[in-house]
DRENDO-1510 file (C-alpha; in Angstrom, 1 decimal, always signed):
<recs>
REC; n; res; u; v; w
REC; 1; UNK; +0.1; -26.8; +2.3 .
REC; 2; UNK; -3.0; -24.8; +1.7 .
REC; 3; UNK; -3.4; -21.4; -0.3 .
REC; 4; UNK; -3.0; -18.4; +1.8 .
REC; 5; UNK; -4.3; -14.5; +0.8 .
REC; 6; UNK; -3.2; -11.0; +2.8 .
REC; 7; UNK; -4.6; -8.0; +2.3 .
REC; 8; UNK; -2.9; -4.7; +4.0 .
REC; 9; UNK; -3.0; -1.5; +3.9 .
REC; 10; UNK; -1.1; +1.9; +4.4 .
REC; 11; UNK; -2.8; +5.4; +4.2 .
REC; 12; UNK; -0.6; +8.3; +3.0 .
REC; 13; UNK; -2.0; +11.6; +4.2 .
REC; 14; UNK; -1.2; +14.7; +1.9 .
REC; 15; UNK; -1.2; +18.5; +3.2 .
REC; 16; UNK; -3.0; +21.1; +0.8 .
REC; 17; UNK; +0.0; +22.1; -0.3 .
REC; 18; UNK; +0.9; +19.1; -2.5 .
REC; 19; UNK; -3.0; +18.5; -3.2 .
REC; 20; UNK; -2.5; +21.8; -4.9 .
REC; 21; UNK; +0.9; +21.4; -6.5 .
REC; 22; UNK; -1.2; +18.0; -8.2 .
REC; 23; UNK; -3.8; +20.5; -9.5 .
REC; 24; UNK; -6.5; +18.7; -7.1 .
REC; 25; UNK; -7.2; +22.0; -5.3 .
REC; 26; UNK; -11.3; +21.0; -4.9 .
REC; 27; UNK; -10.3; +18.2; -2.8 .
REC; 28; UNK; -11.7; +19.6; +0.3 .
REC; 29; UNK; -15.2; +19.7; -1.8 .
REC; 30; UNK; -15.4; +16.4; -3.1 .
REC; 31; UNK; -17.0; +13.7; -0.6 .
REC; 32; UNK; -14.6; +11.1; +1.3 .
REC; 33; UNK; -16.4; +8.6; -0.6 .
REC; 34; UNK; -15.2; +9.5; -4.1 .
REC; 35; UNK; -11.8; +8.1; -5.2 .
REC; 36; UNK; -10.0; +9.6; -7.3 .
REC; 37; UNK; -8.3; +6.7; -9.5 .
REC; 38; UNK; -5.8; +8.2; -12.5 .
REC; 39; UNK; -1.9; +8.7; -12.1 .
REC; 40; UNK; -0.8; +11.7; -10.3 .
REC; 41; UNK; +2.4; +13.0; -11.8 .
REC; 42; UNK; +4.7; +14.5; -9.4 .
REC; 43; UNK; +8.4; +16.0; -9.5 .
REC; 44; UNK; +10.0; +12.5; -9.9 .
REC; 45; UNK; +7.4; +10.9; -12.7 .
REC; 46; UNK; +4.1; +8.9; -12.3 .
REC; 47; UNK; +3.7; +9.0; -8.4 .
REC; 48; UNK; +1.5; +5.9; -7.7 .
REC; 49; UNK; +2.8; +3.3; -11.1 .
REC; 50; UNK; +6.3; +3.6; -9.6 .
REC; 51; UNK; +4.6; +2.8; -5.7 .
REC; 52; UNK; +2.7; +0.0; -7.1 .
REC; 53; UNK; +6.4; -1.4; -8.8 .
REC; 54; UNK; +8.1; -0.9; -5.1 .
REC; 55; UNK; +5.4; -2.2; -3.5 .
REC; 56; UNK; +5.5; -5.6; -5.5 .
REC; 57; UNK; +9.0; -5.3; -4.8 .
REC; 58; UNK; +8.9; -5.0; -1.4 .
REC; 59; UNK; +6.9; -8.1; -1.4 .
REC; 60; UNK; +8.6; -10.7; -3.2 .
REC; 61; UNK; +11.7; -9.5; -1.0 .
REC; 62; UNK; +10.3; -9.5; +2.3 .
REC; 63; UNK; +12.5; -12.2; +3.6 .
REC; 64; UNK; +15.8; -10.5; +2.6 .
REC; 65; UNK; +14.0; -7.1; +5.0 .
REC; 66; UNK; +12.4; -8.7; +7.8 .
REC; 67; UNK; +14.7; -11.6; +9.9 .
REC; 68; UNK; +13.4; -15.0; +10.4 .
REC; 69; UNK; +11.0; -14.3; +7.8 .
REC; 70; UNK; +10.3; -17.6; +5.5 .
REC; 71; UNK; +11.5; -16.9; +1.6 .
REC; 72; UNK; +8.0; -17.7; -0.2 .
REC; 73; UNK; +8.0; -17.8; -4.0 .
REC; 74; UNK; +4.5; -15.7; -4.2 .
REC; 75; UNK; +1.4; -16.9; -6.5 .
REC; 76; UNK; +0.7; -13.2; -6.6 .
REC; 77; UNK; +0.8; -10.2; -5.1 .
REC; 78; UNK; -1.4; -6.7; -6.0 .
REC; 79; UNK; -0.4; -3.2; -4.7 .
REC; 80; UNK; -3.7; -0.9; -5.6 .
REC; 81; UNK; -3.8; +2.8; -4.5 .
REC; 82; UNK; -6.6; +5.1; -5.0 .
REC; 83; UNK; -7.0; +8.9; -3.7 .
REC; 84; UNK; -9.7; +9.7; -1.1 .
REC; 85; UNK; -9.9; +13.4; -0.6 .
REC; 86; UNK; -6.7; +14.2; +0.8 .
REC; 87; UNK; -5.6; +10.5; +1.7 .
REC; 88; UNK; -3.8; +8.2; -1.1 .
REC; 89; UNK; -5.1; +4.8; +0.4 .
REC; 90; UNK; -2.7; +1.9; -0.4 .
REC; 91; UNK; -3.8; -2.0; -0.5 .
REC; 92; UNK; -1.4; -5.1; -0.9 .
REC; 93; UNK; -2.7; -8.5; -1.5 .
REC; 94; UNK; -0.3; -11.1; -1.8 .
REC; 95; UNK; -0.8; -14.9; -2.0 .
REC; 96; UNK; +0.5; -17.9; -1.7 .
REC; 97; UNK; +0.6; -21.8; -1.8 .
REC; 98; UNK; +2.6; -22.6; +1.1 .
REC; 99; UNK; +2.7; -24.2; +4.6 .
REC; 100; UNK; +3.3; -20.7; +6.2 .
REC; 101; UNK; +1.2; -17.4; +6.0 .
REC; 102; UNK; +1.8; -14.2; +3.7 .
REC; 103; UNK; +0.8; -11.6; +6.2 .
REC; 104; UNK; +4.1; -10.2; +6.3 .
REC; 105; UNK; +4.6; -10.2; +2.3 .
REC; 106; UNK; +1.3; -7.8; +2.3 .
REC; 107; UNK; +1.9; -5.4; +5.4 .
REC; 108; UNK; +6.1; -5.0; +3.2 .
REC; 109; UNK; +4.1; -4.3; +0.1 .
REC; 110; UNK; +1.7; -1.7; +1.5 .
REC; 111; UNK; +4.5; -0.2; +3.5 .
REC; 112; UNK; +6.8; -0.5; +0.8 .
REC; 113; UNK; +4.4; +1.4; -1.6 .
REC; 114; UNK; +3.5; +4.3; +1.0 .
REC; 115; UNK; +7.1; +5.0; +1.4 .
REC; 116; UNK; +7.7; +5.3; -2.4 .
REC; 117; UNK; +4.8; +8.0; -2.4 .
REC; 118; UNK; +6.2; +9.7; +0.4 .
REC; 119; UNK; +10.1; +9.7; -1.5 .
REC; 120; UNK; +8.0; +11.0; -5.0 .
REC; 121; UNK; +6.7; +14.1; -3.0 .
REC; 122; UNK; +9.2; +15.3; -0.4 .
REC; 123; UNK; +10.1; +17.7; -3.2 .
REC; 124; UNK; +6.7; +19.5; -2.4 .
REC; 125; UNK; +6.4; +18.7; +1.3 .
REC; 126; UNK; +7.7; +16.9; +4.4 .
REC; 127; UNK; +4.8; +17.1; +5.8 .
REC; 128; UNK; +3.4; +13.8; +4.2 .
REC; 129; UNK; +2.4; +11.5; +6.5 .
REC; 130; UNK; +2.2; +8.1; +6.8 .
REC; 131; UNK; -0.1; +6.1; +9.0 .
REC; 132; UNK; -2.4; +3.1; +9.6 .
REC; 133; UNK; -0.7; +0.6; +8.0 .
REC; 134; UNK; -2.5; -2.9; +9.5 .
REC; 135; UNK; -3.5; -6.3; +8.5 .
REC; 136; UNK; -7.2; -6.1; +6.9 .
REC; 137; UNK; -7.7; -9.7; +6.3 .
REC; 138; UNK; -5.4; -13.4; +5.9 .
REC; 139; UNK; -7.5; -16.4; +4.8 .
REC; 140; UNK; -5.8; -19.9; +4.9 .
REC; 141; UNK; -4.1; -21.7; +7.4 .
REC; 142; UNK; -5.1; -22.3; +11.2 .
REC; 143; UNK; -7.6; -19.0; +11.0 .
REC; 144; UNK; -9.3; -16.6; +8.6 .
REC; 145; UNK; -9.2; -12.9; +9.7 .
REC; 146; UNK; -11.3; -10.3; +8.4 .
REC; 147; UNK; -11.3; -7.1; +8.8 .
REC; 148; UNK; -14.3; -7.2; +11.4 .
REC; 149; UNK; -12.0; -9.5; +13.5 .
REC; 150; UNK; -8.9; -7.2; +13.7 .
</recs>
């Protein structure tokens, strides 16, 4: 039994139409490397609070989603988004104390959590895409992955 961490992450891409309905119409300006860290308010309520709620949902419930997953009572688990330009970046770390990894808990979360942002803007657009969802790092257990090694 040793303690286990996952990070993952999802990237939700928005088209200028729903940058715009967000008031964010300088998007295109601002450099990729500013993030853009406040609530975005969308048709439905706060856009990425009620991802980061699904997205620890998602987590803690993995087993119920995924078969032949192990139930594991998490330690923790952390859904944080941020906007890049046009791309709402999502990360989930989730940990545990356990025999068996967490990688699955995190990749649920982050998937969880881009899907919530795509259900609080169809309204605006179906364009909205979703993509990139991977493993960045696990640590615990056999083999420690980083990001570097994926």
């Amino acid at each position: 039994v040793t303690r286990r961490v996952a990070t993952a992450r999802s990237v939700v891409v928005f088209p200028p139409e729903v940058m715009e309905a967000f008031g964010l119409k300088d998007w295109e300006e601002k450099s990729k490397e500013s993030s853009y860290k406040e609530e975005v308010i969308g048709p439905k309520g706060p856009i990425f609070a009620t991802a980061q709620l699904a997205g620890i949902m998602g987590a803690k419930r993995t087993s119920d989603l995924i078969p032949l997953c192990h139930p594991l009572t998490l330690d923790k688990v952390h859904v944080d988004i941020k906007l890049v330009g046009n791309r709402a970046i999502v990360e989930c770390e989730s940990i545990v104390t356990h025999k068996t990894g967490v990688e699955m808990e995190a990749l649920v979360g982050a998937s969880i959590a881009a899907l919530t942002i795509y259900d609080m803007v169809k309204a605006i657009s179906h364009s909205v895409r979703i993509e990139g969802t991977e493993l960045v790092s696990k640590t615990g257990g056999k083999s420690d992955i980083g990001y570097d090694n994926i």
